[in-house]
C-alpha positions in Angstrom: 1.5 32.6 1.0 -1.5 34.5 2.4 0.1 36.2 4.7 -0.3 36.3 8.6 -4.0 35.0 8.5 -4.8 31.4 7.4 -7.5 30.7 5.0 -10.7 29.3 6.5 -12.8 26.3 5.7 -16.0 26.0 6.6 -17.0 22.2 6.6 -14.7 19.3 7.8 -16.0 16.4 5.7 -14.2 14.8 3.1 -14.1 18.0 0.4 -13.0 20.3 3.6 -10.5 17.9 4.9 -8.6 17.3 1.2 -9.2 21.3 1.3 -7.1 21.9 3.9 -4.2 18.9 3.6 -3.7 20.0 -0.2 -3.3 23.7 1.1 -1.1 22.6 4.0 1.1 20.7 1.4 1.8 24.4 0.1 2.5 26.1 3.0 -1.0 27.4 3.8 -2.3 27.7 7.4 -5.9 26.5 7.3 -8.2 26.8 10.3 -11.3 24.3 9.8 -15.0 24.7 11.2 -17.1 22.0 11.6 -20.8 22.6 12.8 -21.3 19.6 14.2 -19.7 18.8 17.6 -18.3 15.7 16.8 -17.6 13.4 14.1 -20.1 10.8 13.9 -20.5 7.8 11.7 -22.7 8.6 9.1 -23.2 7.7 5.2 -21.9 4.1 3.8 -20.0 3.1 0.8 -18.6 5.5 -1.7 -16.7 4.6 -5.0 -12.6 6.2 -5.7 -12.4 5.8 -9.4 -8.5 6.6 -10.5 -8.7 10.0 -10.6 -10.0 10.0 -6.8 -7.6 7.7 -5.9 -4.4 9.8 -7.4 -5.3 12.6 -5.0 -5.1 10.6 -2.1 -1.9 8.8 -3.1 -1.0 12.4 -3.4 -1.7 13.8 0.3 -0.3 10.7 1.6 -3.4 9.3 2.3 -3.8 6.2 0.5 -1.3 4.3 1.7 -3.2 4.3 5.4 -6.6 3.7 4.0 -5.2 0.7 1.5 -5.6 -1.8 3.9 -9.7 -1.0 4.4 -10.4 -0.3 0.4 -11.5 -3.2 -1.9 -10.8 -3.1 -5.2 -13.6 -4.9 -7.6 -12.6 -7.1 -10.4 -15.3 -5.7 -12.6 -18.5 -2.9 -13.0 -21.3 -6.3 -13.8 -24.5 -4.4 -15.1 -27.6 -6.9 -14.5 -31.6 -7.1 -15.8 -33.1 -6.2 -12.7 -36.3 -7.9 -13.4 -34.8 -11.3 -15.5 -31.1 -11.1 -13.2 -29.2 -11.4 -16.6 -25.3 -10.3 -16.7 -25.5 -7.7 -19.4 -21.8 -6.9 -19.5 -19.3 -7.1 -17.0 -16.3 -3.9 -17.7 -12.9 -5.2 -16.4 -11.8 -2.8 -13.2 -9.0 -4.2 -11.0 -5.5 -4.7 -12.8 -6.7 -3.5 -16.1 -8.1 -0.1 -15.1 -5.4 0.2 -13.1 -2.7 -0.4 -15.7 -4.9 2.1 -18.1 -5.1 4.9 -15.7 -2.6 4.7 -13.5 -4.3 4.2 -9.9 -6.5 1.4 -8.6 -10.4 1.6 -8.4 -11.1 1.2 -4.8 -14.5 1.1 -2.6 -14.6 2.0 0.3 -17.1 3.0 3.7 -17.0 6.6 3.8 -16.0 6.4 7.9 -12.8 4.9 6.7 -11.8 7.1 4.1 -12.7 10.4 6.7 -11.0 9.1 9.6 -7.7 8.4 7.3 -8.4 12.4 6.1 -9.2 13.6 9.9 -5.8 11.8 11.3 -3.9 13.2 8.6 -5.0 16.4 9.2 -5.1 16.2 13.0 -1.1 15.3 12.8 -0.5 18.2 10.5 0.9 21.2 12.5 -0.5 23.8 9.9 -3.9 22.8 10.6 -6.4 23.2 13.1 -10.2 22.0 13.6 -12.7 23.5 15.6 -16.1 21.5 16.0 -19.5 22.8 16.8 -19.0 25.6 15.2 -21.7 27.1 13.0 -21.6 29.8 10.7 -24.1 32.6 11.5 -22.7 34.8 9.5 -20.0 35.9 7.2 -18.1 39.3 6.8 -17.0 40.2 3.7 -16.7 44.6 4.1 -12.8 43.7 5.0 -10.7 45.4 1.7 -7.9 42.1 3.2 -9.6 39.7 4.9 -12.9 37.9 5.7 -14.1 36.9 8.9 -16.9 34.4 10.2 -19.1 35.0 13.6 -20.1 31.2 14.7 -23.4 30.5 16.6 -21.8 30.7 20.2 -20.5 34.4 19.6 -17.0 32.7 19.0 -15.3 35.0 15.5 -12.8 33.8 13.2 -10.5 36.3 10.6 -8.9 34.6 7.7 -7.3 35.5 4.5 -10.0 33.9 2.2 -13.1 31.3 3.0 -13.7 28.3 1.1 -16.7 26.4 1.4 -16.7 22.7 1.9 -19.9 22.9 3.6 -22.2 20.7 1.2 -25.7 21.0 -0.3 -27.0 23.2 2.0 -23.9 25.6 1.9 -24.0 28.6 4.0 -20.8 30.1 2.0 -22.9 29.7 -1.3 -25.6 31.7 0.5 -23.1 34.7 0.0 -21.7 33.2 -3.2 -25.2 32.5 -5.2 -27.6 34.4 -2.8 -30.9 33.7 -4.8 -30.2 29.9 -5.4 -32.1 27.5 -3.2 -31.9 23.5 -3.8 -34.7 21.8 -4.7 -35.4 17.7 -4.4 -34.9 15.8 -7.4 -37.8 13.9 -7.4 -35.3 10.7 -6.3 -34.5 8.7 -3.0 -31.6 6.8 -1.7 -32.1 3.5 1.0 -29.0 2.3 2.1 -27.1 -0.6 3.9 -24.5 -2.4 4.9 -25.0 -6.2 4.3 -22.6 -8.5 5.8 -20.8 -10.7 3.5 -22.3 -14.0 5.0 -25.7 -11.9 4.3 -25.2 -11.4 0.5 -26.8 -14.7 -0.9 -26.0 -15.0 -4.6 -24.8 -12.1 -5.4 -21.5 -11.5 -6.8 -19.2 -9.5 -4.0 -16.3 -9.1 -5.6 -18.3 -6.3 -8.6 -19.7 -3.0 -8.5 -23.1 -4.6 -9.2 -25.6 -1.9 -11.0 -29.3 -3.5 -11.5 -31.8 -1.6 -13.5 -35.3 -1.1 -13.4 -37.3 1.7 -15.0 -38.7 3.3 -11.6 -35.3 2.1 -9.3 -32.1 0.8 -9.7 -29.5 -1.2 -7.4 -26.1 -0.9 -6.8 -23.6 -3.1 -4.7 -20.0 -2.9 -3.6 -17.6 -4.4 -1.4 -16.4 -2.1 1.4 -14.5 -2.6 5.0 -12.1 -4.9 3.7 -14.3 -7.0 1.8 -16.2 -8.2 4.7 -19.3 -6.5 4.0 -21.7 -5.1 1.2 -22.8 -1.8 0.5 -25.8 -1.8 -0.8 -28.1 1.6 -2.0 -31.4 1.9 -3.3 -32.8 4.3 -5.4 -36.0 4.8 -5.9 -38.0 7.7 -7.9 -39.9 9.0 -4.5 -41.5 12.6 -3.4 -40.3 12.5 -0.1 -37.5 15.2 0.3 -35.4 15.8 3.4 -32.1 17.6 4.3 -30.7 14.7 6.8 -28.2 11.7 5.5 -29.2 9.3 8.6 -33.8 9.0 8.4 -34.0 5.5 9.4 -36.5 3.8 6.9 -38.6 0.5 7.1 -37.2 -2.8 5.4 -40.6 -3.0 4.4 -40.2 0.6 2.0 -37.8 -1.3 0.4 -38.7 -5.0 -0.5 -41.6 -3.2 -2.0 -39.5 -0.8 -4.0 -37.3 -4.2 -5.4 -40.2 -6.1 -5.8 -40.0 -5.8 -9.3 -36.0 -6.9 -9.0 -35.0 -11.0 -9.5 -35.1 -13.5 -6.5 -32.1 -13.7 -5.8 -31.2 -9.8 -5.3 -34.4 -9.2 -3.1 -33.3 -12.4 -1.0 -29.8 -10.9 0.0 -31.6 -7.8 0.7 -34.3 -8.9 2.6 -31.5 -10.0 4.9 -30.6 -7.0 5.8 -31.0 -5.7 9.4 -31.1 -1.6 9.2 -32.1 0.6 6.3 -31.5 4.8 6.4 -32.6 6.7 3.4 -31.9 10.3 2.1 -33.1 13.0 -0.5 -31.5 13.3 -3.4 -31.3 17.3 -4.4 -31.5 18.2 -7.8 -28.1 18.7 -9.3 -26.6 21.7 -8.7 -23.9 23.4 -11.3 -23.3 27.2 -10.3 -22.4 29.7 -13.1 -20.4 31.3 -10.2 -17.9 28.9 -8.0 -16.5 32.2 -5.9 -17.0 35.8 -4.2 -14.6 38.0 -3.2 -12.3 36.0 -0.8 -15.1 33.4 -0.9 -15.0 29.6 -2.9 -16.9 27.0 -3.3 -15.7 22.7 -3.8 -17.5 20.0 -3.8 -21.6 19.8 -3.3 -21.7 23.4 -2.6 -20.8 24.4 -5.8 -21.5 21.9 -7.8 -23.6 18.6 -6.3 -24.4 15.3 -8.6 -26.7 12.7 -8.6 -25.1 9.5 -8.2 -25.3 8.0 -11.3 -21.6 8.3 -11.9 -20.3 7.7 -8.7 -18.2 10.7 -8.9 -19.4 13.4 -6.0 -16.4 12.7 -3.7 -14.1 12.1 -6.2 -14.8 15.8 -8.1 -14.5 17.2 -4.7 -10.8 15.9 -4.4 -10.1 17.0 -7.9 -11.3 20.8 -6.3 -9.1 20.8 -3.8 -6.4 19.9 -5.5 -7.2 22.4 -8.3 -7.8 25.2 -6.0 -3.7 24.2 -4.5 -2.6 24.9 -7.7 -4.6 28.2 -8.6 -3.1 29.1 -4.9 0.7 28.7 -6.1 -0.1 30.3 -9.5 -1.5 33.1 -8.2 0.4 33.6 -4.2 -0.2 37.3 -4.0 -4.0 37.8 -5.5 -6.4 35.3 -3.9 -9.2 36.5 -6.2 -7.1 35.5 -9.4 -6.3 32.5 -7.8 -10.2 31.5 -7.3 -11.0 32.7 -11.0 -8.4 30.5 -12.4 -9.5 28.1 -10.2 -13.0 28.0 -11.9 -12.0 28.2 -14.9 -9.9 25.1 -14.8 -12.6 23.1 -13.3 -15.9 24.1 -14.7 -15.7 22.4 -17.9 -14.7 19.1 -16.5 -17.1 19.1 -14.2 -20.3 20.0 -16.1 -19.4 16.7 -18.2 -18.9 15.0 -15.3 -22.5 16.5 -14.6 -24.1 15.6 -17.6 -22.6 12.4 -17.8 -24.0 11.5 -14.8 -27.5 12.8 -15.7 -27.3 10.4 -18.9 -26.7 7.7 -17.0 -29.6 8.1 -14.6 -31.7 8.3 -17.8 -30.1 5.0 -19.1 -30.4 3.2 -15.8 -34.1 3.8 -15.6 -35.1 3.1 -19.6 -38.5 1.0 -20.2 -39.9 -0.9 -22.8 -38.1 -1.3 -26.2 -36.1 1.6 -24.9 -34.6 -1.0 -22.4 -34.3 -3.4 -24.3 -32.5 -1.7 -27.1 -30.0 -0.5 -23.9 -29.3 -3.9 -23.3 -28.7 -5.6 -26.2 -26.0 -2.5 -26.6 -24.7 -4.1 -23.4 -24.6 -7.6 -24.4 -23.0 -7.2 -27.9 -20.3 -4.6 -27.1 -17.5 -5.8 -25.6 -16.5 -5.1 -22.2 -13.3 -4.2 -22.8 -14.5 -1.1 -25.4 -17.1 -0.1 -23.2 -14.7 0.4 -19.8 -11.8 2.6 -21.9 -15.4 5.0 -22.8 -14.6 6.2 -19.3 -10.6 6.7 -19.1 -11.2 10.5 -19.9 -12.6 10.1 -16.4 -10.5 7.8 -14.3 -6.9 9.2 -16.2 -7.5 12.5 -15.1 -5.4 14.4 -12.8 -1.4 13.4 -13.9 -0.6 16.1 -15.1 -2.4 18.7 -12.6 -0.5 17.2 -9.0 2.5 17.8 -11.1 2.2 21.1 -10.6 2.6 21.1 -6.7 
């Protein structure tokens, strides 16, 4: 489709790896570059709504990662301070029967490693690690190249930038934008399930406080917690692995119930991260240039949906591919254009919901009587124009 020269990817995490497996299921050679020289474990949980899962199902990657997802019975909102239930929105069967696909959680080192084998067995992609971009050539009239750190160069037909938050492709796509801290922290862990005390492990548990909230989830099978933190701090940082002092974070869920600080004092490692300010570019693409995921257009995670919008990209950018085979920029414009809309609500959705999370006073307590009267059945189906996404767009590969 793009002629002797694969299309590059800059980035082999979970956005660059779904990159290049929905661009090999076309017929596109892809040639990934991944800065750092090995994989490494890093990051814990992360939530597959529907719409996430339906993309993997659809690279044939679900069916090996099954076996390590968990699938919660039920999204249970609690008081932090008092430990009330304030609603508890069916997931397992019924969101499954609604939407089509299960809602799974996961660790993210599972869901990569069943990405990285897929892509390691297929024969029209390759992965290079250590391999940083220094800089990016665009004065070709049919091609694009990259020079990495070690002198080593790379042509391709087009570069797409998987690379994250602190994108070097969007430093060609959106020169002037820099990212800036949102004013928000993140402390997670992994809790072993004999850990967990009281608290429910079968839910996505979401605990709210006006200056921090919780959030729990089963991962590796069900045999441990995830549990993540997040706390309105100034620190800012650009690494996913500071280690941080148990001490940080008792006194941040201080204000939480008994028995949630009890499971969490049990835990035995804490690593924290800054959260940037969301980022929504006007501009997803350059030239021969795009941008998925966090590069283009990075959430708070309020919404759980960062990893699954960087799916949806990847499979969105397949089908601009096939729509357009012969004009690689009117393949990235349409591209945008069919994402951009989605994913601004996504955006502001997920915005609102940090708002909610973090209400005080009568504020709050309006919020949860909302909670506690509506029933949970009417509030989960609020979110099918979410998780029901996506049918209709893998039908066209």
């Amino acid at each position: 489709m793009t002629g002797p020269l694969p299309i590059l990817v800059v980035g082999g995490g979970i956005g660059g790896l779904a990159v290049a497996l929905t661009l090999a299921r076309v017929g596109i050679r892809v040639d990934v570059f991944e800065r750092a020289p090995e994989f490494s474990i890093v990051g814990a949980g992360i939530q597959l709504g529907p719409n996430a899962v339906r993309v993997l199902a659809d690279l044939g990657v679900a069916a090996s990662l099954a076996s390590r997802a968990s699938s919660p019975t039920a999204l249970a909102v609690y008081d932090g301070a008092g430990g009330l239930c304030l609603t508890r929105m069916p997931l397992g069967a019924s969101i499954a029967a609604r939407c089509g696909e299960p809602y799974w959680t996961v660790h993210r080192a599972d869901l990569h490693q069943a990405l990285l084998t897929a892509a390691e067995r297929n024969p029209a992609i390759s992965i290079r690690m250590n391999a940083a971009p220094t800089t990016i050539d665009t004065s070709a009239r049919d091609s694009i190249g990259i020079t990495f750190a070690d002198g080593a160069i790379a042509a391709g037909a087009a570069l797409i930038g998987a690379d994250g938050i602190w994108s070097r492709a969007r430093d060609v796509v959106a020169p002037d934008f820099v990212p800036a801290h949102s004013g928000y922290c993140a402390y997670r862990t992994v809790l072993p399930i004999e850990r967990a005390g009281d608290l429910d492990t079968t839910v996505v548990g979401a605990w709210l406080s006006p200056r921090a909230h919780v959030v729990h989830y089963p991962v590796l099978a069900g045999c441990a917690l995830n549990v993540v933190v997040i706390v309105r701090e100034p620190w800012s940082g650009d690494q996913w692995n500071t280690p941080a002092q148990a001490t940080t974070i008792m006194r941040a869920v201080a204000p939480f119930a008994p028995g949630l600080r009890d499971a969490l004092g049990l835990a035995r490692e804490w690593h924290t991260w800054s959260l940037p300010q969301p980022i929504l570019l006007e501009r997803w693409h350059r030239g021969r240039i795009a941008l998925v995921g966090d590069a283009a257009h990075a959430m708070l995670p309020f919404f759980a949906q960062g990893a699954a919008m960087a799916l949806e990209d990847a499979t969105a950018l397949a089908v601009a591919l096939v729509a357009f085979p012969d004009d690689l920029v009117s393949a990235f414009e349409h591209y945008h254009a069919s994402r951009f809309r989605r994913v601004a609500r996504v955006q502001s959705a997920s915005i609102r919901n940090g708002r909610i999370f973090h209400l005080s006073g009568p504020l709050a307590m309006a919020r949860n009587a909302v909670l506690q009267v509506t029933p949970a059945a009417i509030l989960a189906t609020q979110f099918d124009w979410l998780y029901a996404y996506g049918r209709a767009e893998t039908e066209a590969l």
